[in-house]
DRENKOLLO-891360 format. One record per residue (C-alpha): residue number from 1; residue in three letters; chain; x, z, y. Coordinates in steps of 0.1 Angstrom, whole numbers. Example, Ala and Ser with C-alpha at 12.3 -4.5 7.8 and 13.67 -1.06 7.14 Angstrom:
% residues 2
SITE    nr   rest   kette       u       w       v
SITE     1    ALA       A     123      78     -45
SITE     2    SER       A     137      71     -11
% end
This chain:
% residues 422
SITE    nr   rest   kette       u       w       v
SITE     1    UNK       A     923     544     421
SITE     2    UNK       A     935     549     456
SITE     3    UNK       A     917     580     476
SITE     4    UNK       A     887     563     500
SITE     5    UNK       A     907     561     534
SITE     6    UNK       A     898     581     565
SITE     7    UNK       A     864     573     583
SITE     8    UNK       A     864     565     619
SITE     9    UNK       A     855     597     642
SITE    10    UNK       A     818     598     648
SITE    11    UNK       A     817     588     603
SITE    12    UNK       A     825     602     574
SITE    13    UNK       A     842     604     545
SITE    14    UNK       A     817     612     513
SITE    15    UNK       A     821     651     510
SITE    16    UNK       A     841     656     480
SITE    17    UNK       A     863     632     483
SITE    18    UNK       A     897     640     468
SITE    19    UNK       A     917     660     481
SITE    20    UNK       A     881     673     504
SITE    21    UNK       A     861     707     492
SITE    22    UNK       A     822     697     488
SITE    23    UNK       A     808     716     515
SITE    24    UNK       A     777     717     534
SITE    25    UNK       A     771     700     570
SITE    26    UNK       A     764     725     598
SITE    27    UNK       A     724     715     595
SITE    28    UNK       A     728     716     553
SITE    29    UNK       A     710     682     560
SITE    30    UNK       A     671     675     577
SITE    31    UNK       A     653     682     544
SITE    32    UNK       A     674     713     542
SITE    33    UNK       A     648     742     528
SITE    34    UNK       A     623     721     510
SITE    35    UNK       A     623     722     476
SITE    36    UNK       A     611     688     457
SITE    37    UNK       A     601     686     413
SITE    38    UNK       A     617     650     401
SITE    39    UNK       A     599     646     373
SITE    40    UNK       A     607     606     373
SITE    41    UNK       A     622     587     347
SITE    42    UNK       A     642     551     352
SITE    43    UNK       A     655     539     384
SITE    44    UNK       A     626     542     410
SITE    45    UNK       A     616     576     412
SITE    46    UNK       A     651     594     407
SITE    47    UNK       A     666     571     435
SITE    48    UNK       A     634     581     461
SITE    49    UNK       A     644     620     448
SITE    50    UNK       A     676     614     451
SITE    51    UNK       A     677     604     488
SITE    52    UNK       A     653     634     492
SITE    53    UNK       A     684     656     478
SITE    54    UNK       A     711     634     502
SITE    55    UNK       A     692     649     529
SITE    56    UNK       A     695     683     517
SITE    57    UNK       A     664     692     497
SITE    58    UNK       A     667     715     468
SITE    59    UNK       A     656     691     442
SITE    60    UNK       A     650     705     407
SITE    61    UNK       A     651     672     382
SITE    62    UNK       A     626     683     350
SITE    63    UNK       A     642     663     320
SITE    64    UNK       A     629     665     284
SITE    65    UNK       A     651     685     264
SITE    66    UNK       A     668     660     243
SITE    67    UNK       A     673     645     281
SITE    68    UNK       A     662     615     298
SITE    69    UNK       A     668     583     285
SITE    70    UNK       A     694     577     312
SITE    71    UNK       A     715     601     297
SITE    72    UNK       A     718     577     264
SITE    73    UNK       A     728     545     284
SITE    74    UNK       A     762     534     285
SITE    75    UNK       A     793     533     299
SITE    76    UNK       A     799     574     302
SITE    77    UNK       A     831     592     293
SITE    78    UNK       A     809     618     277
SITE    79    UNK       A     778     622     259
SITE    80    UNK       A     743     623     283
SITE    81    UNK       A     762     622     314
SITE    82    UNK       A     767     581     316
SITE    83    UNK       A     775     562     350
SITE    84    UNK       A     738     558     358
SITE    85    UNK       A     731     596     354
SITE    86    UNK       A     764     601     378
SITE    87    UNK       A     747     572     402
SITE    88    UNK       A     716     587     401
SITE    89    UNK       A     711     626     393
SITE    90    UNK       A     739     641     422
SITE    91    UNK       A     725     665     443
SITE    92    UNK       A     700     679     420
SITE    93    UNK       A     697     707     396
SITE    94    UNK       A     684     702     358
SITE    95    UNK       A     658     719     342
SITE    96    UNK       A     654     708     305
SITE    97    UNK       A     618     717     294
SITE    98    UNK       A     590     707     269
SITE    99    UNK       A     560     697     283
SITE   100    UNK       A     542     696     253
SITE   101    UNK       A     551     734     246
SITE   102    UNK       A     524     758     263
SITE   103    UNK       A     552     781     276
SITE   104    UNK       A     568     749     287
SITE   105    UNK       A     542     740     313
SITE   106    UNK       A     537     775     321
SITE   107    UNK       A     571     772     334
SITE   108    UNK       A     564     740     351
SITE   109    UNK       A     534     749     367
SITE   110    UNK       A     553     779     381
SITE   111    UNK       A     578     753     392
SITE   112    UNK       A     550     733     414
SITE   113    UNK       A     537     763     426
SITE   114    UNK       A     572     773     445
SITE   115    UNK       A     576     737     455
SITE   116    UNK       A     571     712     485
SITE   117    UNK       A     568     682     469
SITE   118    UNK       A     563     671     434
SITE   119    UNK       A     572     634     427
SITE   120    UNK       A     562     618     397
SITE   121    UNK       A     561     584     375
SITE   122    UNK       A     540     599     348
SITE   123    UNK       A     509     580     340
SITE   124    UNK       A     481     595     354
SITE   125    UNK       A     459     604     317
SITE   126    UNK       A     492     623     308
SITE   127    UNK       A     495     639     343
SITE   128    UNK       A     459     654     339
SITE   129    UNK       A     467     663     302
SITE   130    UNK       A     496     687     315
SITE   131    UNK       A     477     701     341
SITE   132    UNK       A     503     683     367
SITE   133    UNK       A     477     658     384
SITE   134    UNK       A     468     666     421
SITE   135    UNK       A     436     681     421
SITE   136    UNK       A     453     713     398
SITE   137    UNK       A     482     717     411
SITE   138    UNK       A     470     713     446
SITE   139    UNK       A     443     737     441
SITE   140    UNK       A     474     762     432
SITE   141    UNK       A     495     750     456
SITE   142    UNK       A     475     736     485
SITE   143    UNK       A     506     726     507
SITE   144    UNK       A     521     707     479
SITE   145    UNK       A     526     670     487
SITE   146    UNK       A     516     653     454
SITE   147    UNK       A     538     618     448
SITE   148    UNK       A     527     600     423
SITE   149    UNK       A     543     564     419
SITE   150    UNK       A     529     541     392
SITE   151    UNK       A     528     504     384
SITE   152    UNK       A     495     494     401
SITE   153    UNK       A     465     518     425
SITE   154    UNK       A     444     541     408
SITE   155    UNK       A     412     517     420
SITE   156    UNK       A     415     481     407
SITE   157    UNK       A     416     464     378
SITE   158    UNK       A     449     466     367
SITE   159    UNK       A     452     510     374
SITE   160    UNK       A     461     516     338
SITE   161    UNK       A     489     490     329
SITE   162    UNK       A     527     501     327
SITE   163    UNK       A     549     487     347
SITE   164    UNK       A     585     480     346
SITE   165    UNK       A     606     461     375
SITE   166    UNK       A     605     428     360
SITE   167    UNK       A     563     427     351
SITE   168    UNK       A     561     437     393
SITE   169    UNK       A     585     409     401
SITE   170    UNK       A     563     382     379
SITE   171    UNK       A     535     396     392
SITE   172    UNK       A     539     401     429
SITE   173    UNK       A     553     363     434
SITE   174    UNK       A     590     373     436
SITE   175    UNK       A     597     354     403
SITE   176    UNK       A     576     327     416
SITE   177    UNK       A     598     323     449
SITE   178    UNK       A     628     317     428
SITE   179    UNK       A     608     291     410
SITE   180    UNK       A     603     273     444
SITE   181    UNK       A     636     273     449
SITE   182    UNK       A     653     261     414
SITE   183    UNK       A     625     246     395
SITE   184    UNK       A     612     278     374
SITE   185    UNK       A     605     308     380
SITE   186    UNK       A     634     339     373
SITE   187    UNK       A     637     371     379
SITE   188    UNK       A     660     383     407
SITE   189    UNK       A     694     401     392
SITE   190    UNK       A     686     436     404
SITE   191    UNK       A     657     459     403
SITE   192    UNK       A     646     450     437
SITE   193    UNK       A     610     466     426
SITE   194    UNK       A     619     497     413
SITE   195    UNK       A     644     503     445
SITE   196    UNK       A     619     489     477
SITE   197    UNK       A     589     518     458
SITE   198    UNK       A     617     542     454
SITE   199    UNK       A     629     539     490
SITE   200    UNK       A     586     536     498
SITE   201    UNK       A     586     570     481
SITE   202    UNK       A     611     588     503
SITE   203    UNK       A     591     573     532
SITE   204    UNK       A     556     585     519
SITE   205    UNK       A     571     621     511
SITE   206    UNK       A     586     623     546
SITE   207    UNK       A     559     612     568
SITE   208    UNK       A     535     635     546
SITE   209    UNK       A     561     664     552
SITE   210    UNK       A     554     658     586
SITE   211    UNK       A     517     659     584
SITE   212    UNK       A     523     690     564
SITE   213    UNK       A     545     703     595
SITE   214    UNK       A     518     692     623
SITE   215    UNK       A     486     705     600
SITE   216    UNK       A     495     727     576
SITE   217    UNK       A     476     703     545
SITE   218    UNK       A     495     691     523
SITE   219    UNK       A     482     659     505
SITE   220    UNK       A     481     635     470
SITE   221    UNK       A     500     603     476
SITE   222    UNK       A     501     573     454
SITE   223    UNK       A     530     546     460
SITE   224    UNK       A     518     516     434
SITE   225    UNK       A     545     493     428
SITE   226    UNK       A     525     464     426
SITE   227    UNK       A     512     471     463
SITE   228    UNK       A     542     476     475
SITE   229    UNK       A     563     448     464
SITE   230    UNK       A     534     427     472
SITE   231    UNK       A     532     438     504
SITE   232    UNK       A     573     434     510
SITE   233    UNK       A     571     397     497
SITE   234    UNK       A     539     391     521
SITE   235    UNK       A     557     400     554
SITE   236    UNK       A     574     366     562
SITE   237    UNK       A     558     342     536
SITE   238    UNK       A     521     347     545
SITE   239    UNK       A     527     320     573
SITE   240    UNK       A     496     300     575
SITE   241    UNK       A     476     323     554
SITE   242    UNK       A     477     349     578
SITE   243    UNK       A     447     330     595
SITE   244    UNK       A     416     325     582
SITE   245    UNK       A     407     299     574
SITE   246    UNK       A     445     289     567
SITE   247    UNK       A     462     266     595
SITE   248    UNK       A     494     259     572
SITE   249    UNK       A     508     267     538
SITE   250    UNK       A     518     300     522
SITE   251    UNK       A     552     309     521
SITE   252    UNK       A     585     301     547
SITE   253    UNK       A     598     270     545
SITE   254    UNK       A     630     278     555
SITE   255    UNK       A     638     302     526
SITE   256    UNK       A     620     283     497
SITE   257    UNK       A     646     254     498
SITE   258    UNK       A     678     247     471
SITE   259    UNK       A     697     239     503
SITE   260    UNK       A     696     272     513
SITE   261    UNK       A     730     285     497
SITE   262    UNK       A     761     294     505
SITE   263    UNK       A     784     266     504
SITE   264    UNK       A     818     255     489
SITE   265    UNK       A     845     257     515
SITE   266    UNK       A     883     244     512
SITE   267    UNK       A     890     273     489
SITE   268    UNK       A     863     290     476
SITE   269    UNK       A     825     300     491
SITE   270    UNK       A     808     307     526
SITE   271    UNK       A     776     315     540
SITE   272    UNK       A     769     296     570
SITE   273    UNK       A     746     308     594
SITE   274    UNK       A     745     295     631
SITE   275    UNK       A     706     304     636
SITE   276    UNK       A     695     305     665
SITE   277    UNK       A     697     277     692
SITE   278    UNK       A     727     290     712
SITE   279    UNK       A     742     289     677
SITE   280    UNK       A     736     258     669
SITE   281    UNK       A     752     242     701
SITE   282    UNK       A     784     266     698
SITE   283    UNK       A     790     257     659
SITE   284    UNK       A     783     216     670
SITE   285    UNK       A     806     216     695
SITE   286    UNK       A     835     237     674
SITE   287    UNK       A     830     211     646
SITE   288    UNK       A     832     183     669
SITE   289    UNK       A     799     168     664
SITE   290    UNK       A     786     176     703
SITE   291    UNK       A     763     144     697
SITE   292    UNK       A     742     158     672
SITE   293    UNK       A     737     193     703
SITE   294    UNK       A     702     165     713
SITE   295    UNK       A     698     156     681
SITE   296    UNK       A     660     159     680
SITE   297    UNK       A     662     180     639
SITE   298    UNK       A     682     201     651
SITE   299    UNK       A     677     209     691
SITE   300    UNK       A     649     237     682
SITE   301    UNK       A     640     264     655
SITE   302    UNK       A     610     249     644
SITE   303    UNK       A     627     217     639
SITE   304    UNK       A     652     227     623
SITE   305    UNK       A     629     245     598
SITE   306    UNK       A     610     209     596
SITE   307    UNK       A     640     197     587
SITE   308    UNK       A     658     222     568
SITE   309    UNK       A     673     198     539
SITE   310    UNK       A     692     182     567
SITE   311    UNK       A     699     211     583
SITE   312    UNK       A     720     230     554
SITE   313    UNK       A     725     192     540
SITE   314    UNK       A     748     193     573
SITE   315    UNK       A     765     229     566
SITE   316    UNK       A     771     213     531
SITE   317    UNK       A     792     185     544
SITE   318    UNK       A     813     202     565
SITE   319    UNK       A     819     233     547
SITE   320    UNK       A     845     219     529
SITE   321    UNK       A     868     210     555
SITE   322    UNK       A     879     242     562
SITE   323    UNK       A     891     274     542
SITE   324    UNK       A     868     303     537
SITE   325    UNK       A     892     321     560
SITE   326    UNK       A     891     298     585
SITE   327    UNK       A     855     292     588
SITE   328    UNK       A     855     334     597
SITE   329    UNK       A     878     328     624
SITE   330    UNK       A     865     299     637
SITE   331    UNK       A     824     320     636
SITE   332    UNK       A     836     354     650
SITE   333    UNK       A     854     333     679
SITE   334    UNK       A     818     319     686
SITE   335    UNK       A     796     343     673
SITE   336    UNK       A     778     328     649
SITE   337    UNK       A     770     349     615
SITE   338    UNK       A     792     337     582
SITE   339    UNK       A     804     356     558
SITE   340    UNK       A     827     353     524
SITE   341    UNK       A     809     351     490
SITE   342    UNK       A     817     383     473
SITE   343    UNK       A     817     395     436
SITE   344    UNK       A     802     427     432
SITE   345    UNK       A     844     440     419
SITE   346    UNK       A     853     425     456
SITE   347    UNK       A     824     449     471
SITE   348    UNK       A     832     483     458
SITE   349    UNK       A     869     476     471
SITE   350    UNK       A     859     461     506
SITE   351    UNK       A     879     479     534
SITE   352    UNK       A     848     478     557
SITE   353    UNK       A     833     499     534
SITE   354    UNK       A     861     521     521
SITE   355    UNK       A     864     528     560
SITE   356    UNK       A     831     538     572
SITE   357    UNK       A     832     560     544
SITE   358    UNK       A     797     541     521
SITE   359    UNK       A     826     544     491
SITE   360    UNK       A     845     569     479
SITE   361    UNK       A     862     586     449
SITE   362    UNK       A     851     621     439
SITE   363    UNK       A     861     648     412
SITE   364    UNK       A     832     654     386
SITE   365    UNK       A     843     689     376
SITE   366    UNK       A     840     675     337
SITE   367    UNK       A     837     640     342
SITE   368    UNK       A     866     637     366
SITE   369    UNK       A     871     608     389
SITE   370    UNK       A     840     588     399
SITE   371    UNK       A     827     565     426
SITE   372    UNK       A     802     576     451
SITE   373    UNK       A     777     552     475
SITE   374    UNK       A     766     574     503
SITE   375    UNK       A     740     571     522
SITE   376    UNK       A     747     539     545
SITE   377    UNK       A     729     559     572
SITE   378    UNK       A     747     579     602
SITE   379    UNK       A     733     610     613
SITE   380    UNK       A     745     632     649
SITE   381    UNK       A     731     661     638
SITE   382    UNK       A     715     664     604
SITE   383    UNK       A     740     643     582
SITE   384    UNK       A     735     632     544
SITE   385    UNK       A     759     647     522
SITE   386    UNK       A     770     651     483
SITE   387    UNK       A     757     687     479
SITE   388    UNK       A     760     689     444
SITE   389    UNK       A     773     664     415
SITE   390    UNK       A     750     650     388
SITE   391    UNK       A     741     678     366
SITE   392    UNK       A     748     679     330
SITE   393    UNK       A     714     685     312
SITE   394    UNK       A     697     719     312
SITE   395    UNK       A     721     726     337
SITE   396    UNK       A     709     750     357
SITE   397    UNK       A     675     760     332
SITE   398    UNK       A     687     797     333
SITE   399    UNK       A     690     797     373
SITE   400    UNK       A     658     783     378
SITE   401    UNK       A     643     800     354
SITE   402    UNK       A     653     834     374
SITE   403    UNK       A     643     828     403
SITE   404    UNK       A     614     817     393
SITE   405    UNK       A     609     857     379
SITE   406    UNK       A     620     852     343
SITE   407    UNK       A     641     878     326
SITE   408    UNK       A     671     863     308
SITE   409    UNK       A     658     880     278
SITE   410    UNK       A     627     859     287
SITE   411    UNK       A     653     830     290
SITE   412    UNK       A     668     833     257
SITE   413    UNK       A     638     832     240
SITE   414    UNK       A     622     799     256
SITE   415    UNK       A     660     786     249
SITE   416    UNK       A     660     794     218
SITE   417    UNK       A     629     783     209
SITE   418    UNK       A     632     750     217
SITE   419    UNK       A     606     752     247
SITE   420    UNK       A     641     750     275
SITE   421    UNK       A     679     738     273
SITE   422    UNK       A     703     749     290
% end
């Protein structure tokens, strides 16, 4: 694997890169000095604690102490330390504990009281059970901000069902937008869900942090996925129904059409997008089709959205007449937006990326080279860094554990007991 190639000034590189020391930015991040409890499991809550960690919060990840399940998944080089763990667990430290122990939530319970922010996925009945819901740990710690992030609100009908990211997507209408668009419904191939709450999460946390900040109060926040993804699909197809009574049909036309696709070019596949109207009569005339500039479907936005199968039916026909290449030339010389259909291989190799630094290689001091996504996000003055690398499990038990004011004799024994890892 080549090295990740020198970022533009003003960027850079991931830190810890190859060849690179991991070392703190001047500011040790915006978040620096908080210290946040991940006790999440999956995808959506250790991404939203994971950002919180990019940005320089000491975030202590609570796992069981066989591990999470993440650690089980596969492809890994070594046991419990697989590629999503390496994805998902860097700049955190690892606490293995049971819960289920009493000296185990003594522990976590002095955990939550040191802490800013707690963020969790556990249902709320087993939350209460360990003493962890908000109105006890609050009333220890009352400037804690208490994340909780579940499937659906604590106050309808539907509080108490799990969720994963595919139940949200049939449920909020995401699988049903697919349907509209190839005939039956499907789920979308990523967990779209689980990563709009977790990047929800970081939001809530922050602008409560900032409350906190202003007020001194900390607060209980719940981020439901339901809501949320609801919400996020509701932004551009309530159309008509955002009156009442309606004056048109749910949902935008525009997106809920098979003709809206990328399309096959000379060579391979393109995204066409001239858009707007200046667009539209720059891309005619480069084409050679000036006459169609009046044409009365496509003179206007709205038209062209009443017509849309003519519309992209037109992008169809003359995609192929023109290499993939060529079509990017011939777009960035009139600024229209098109782009090349990439695989996902393509992607991680992309030179864009590679320079602006979002992808990198870095050393894993026992899992040895792996690929780190930074955060897309450029910061003057409080930049995102990679702090620490994803912890094995237990970790860092004994170094929480003392400064939380155990002995290490006091160590051992919860170690060796079974009630900690590490």
């Amino acid at each position: 694997m080549a090295a990740a190639r020198a970022a533009p000034a003003g960027r850079r590189r991931p830190a810890g890169c190859k060849g690179e020391e991991m070392t703190e930015p001047p500011s040790g991040g915006a978040l620096s000095g908080y210290r946040v409890i991940d006790l999440t499991t999956v995808l959506m809550g250790p991404l939203a604690t994971r950002a919180l960690g990019d940005h320089g919060a000491d975030v202590i990840r609570v796992e069981p102490v066989r591990g999470d399940d993440s650690r089980r998944g596969e492809p890994a080089r070594h046991p419990g330390m697989s590629a999503m763990v390496l994805t998902m667990q860097r700049n955190k430290r690892s606490v293995a504990l049971d819960l289920k122990d009493v000296a185990g939530r003594e522990v976590m319970a002095r955990l939550v009281a040191s802490a800013d922010v707690l963020v969790t996925n556990v249902r709320r009945a087993a939350l209460e059970r360990l003493g962890l819901d908000a109105a006890t740990t609050r009333a220890a710690n009352p400037r804690l901000v208490h994340c909780v992030a579940n499937g659906y609100g604590p106050d309808g009908p539907y509080a108490d069902r799990p969720a994963y990211d595919d139940a949200i997507q049939a449920a909020s209408g995401l699988a049903s937008l697919v349907g509209e668009v190839t005939g039956e419904p499907a789920f979308v191939p990523t967990v779209v869900v689980d990563k709009v709450a977790g990047l929800t999460i970081v939001q809530a946390v922050i602008a409560a942090l900032l409350h906190r900040e202003r007020t001194g109060e900390g607060q209980a926040i719940e981020v439901p996925m339901f809501e949320t993804m609801a919400a996020f699909n509701l932004v551009e197809h309530l159309q008509g129904h955002a009156f009442e009574p309606p004056v048109g049909d749910i949902g935008y036309r525009r997106l809920l059409t098979g003709a809206r696709r990328p399309y096959r070019s000379a060579d391979g596949w393109v995204c066409l997008l001239p858009y707007n109207d200046n667009h539209w009569r720059a891309f005619l005339a480069a084409i050679g089709r000036p006459e169609l500039v009046d044409d009365p479907r496509f003179a206007t936005h709205n038209a062209r959205i009443t017509h849309v199968e003519e519309t992209y039916g037109l992008l169809a026909e003359v995609a192929p007449s023109r290499t993939t290449a060529a079509w990017l030339e011939l777009c960035d010389r009139i600024a229209v937006p098109a782009a090349e259909v990439r695989s996902l291989a393509e992607l991680v190799e992309d030179p864009h990326l590679r320079a602006v630094g979002l992808v990198g290689e870095v050393e894993h001091p026992t899992e040895g080279t792996y690929r780190v996504v930074a955060d897309p996000v450029h910061y003057e003055r409080s930049p995102t860094a990679l702090r620490r690398h994803a912890p094995r499990l237990g970790e860092h038990t004994a170094e929480v554990l003392t400064d939380l004011g155990y002995t290490p004799e006091q160590v051992r024994g919860l170690i060796e007991r079974g009630t900690a890892a590490g």
